[in-house]
N, C-alpha and C positions, 0 to 999 in steps of 0.2 A: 227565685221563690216559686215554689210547685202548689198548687192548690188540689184540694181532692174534689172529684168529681160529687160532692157534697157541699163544698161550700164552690166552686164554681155557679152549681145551680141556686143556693142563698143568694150569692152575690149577681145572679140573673135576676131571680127575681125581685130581688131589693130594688136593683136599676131599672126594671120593668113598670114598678108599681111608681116609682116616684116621675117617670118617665108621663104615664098615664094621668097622672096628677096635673102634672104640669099640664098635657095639653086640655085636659078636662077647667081646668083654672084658665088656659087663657083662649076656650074656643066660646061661640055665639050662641045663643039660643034660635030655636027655630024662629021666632017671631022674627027676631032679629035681624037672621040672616033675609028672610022676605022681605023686610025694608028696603034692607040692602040693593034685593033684586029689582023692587017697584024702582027705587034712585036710580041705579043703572038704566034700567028701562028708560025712564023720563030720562037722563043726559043722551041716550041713546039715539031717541028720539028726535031732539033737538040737534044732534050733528047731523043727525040723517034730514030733515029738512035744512039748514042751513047748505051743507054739501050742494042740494036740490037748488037752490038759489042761487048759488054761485054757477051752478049748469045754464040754467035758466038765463043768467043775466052774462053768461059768458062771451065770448066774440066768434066763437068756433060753428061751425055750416049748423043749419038746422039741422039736416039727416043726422050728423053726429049725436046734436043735442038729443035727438029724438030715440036717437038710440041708446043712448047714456038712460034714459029718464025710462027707460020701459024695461031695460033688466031690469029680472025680479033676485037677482042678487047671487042664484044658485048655480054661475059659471064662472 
């Protein structure tokens, strides 16, 4: 079955728009997604000191410890 490059392009933009729809339907509002970001932040937070405590109370040489604890995370 041959379609004309007339209805190829209906049938593009049929699928395009309903396409659109959809993710318009199931994406977040800005608010939203800032929630989202503050949440993340806060569990982030909390692994990242907990990790810290587990260093802290670990068995391994000071110097290690001490080395571990003063990355600032960008190596």
């Amino acid at each position: 079955m041959e379609f004309s490059p007339l209805e190829t392009s209906l049938i593009t933009v049929v699928f395009s728009v309903a396409c659109g729809l959809v993710v318009k339907h199931r994406s977040v509002s800005r608010a939203e997604c800032q929630k989202q970001h503050v949440r993340q932040d806060e569990k982030f937070s909390i692994l990242f000191r907990m990790v810290r405590a587990l260093v802290v109370h670990s068995s391994i040489p000071e110097e290690e410890k001490v080395r571990i604890l003063n990355q600032r995370g960008d190596d």
